[in-house]
Every structure is written in C-alpha cells, then in structure tokens.
PASEBA-1860 file (N, C-alpha, C; in nm, 3 decimals):
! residues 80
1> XXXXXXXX> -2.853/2.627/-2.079/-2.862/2.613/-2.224/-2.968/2.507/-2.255 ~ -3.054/2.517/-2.394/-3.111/2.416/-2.433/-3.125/2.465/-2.550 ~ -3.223/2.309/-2.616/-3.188/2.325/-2.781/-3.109/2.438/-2.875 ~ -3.148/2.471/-2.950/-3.073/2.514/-3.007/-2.917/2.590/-2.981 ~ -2.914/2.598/-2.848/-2.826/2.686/-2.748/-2.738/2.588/-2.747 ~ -2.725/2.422/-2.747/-2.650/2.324/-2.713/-2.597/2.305/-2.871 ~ -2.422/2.305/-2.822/-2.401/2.256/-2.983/-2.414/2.142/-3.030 ~ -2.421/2.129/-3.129/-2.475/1.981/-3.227/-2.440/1.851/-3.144
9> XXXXXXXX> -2.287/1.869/-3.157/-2.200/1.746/-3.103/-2.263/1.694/-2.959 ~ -2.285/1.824/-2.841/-2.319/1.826/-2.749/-2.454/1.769/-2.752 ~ -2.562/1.798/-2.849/-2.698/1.687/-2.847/-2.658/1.537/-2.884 ~ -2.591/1.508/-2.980/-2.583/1.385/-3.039/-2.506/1.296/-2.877 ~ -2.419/1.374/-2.824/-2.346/1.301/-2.717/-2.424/1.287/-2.594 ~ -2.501/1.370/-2.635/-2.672/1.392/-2.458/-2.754/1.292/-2.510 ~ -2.788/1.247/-2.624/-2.875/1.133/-2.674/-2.823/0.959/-2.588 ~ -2.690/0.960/-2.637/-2.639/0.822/-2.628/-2.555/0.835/-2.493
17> XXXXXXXX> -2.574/0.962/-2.450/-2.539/0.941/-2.265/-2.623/0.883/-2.181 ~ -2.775/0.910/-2.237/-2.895/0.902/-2.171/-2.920/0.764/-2.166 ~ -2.864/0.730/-2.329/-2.884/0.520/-2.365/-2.846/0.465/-2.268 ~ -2.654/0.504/-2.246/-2.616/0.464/-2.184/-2.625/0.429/-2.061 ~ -2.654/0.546/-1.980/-2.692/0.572/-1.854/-2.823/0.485/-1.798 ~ -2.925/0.460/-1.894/-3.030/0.389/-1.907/-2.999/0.254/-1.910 ~ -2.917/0.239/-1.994/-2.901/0.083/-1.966/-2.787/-0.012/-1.932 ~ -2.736/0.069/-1.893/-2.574/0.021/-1.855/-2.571/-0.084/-1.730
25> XXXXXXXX> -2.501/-0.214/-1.759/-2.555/-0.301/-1.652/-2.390/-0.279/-1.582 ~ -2.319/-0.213/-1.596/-2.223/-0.226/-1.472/-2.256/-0.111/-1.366 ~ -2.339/-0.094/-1.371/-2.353/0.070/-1.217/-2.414/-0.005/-1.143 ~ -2.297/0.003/-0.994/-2.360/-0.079/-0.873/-2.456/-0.008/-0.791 ~ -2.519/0.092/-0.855/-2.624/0.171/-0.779/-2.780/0.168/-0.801 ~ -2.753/0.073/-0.970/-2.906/0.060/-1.027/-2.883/-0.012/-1.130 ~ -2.991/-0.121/-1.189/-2.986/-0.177/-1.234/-3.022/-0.105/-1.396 ~ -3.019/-0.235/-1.477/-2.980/-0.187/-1.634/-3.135/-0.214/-1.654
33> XXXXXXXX> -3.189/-0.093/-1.780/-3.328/-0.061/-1.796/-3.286/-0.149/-1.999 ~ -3.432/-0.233/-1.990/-3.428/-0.321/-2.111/-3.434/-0.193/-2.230 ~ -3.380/-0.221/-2.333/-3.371/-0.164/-2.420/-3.504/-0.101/-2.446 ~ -3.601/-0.176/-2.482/-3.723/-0.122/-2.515/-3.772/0.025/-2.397 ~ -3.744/-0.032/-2.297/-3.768/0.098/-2.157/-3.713/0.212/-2.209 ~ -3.594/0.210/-2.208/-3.488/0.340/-2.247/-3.549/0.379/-2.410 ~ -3.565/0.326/-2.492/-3.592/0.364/-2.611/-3.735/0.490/-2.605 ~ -3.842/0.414/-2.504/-3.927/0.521/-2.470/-3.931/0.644/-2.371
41> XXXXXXXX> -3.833/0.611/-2.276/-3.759/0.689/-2.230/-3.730/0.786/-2.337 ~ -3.623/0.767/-2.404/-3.567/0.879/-2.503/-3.647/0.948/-2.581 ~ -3.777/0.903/-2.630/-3.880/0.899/-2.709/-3.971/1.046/-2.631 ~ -4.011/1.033/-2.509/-4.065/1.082/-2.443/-4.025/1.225/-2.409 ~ -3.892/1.237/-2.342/-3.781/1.297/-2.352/-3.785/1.420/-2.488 ~ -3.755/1.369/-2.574/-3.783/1.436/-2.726/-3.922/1.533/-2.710 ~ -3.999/1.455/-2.660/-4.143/1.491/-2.714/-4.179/1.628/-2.572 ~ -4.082/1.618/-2.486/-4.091/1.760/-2.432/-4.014/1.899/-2.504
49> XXXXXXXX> -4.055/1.944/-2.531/-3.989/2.098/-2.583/-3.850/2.159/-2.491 ~ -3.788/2.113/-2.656/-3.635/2.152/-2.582/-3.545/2.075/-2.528 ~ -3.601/1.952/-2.492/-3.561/1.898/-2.432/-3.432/1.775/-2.538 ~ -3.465/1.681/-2.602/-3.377/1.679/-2.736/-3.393/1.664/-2.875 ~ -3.295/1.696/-2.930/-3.372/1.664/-3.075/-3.407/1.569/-3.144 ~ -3.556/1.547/-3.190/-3.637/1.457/-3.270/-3.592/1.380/-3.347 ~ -3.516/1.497/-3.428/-3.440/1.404/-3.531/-3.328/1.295/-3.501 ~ -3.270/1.290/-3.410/-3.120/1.261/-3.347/-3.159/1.163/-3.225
57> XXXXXXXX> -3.257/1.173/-3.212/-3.330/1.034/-3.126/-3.369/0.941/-3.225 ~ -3.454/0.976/-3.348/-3.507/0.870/-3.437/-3.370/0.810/-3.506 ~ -3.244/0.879/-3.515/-3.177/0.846/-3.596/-3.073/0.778/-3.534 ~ -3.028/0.782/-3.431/-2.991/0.734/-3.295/-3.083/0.513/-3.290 ~ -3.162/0.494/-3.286/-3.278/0.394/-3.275/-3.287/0.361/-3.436 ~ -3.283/0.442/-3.522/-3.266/0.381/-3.696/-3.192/0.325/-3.734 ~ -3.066/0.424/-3.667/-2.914/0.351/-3.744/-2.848/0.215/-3.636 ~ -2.893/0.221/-3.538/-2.884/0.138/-3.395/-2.741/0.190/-3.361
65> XXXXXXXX> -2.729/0.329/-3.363/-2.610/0.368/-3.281/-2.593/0.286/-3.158 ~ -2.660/0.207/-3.070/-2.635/0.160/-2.962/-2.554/0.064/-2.974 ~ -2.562/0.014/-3.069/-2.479/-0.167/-3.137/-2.348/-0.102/-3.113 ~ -2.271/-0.226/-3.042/-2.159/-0.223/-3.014/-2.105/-0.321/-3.112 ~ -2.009/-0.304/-3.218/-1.963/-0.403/-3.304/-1.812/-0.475/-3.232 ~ -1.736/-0.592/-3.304/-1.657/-0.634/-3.291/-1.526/-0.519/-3.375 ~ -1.601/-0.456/-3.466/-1.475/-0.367/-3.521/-1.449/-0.287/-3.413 ~ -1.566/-0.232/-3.378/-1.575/-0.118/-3.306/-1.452/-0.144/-3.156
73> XXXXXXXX> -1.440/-0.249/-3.103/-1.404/-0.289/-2.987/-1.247/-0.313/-3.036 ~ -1.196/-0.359/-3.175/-1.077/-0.371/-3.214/-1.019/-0.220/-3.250 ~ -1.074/-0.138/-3.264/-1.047/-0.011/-3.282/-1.004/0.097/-3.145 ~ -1.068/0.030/-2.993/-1.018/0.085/-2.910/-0.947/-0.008/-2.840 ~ -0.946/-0.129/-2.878/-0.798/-0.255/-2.820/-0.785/-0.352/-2.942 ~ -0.689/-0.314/-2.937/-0.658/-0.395/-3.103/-0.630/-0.523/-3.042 ~ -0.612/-0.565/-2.980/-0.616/-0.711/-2.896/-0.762/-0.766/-2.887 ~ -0.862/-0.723/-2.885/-0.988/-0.758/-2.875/-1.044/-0.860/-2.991
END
C-alpha cells in the first residue's frame, strides 16, 4: 500500500512513528537523531512520491505535534 491506499489515521501515525523512531533516546541500538536531523529527514521523505503526505508533515512540525506536555503525561498517569 501507499498514499492514498494508506488510511488517513495510518499516515498521520507513519509521520510521528518516523519522529519517534528518529529521535528517541532510549533505543540501546542507536542513538537519538537532533531534532533538526529528523525534521529533514521527514521533509525529504515527503518530497519522494508516495511516500508521505505533505500536508501532515508540515502540520506535524507547525503544530509541534512532537511536544510532549505536562497535561499530556497526567492524562496517561494521573500521578505524573
């Protein structure tokens, strides 16, 4: 499957897998890529055909879906 073939949810969740995966400093197999790296990473990515959508990368990096808030963390441990 690709673009359009992948459902919506399924791009938006392939966007911020890729963040993740990119910069995640707990994987004892590789180290964590600086934000700016991964951002062109994703950027690049986009800019092959098919590969993800344009819109949902820029908007992904606009809205800073990556920000991890303090609500956000009380919402999956209310102890936090």
């Amino acid at each position: 499957m690709k673009g359009d073939e992948i459902h919506f949810d399924g791009q938006v969740m392939c966007v911020a897998d890729i963040y993740d995966a990119l910069t995640a400093s707990d994987r004892p197999y590789k180290k964590a890529i600086p934000h700016e790296i991964a951002r062109k990473i994703l950027v690049e990515e986009e800019a092959q055909q098919f590969k993800l959508m344009p819109e949902l990368v820029e908007l992904f990096f606009e809205r800073e879906c990556y920000q991890i808030t303090d609500e956000m963390l009380r919402k999956v441990d209310p102890l936090a």
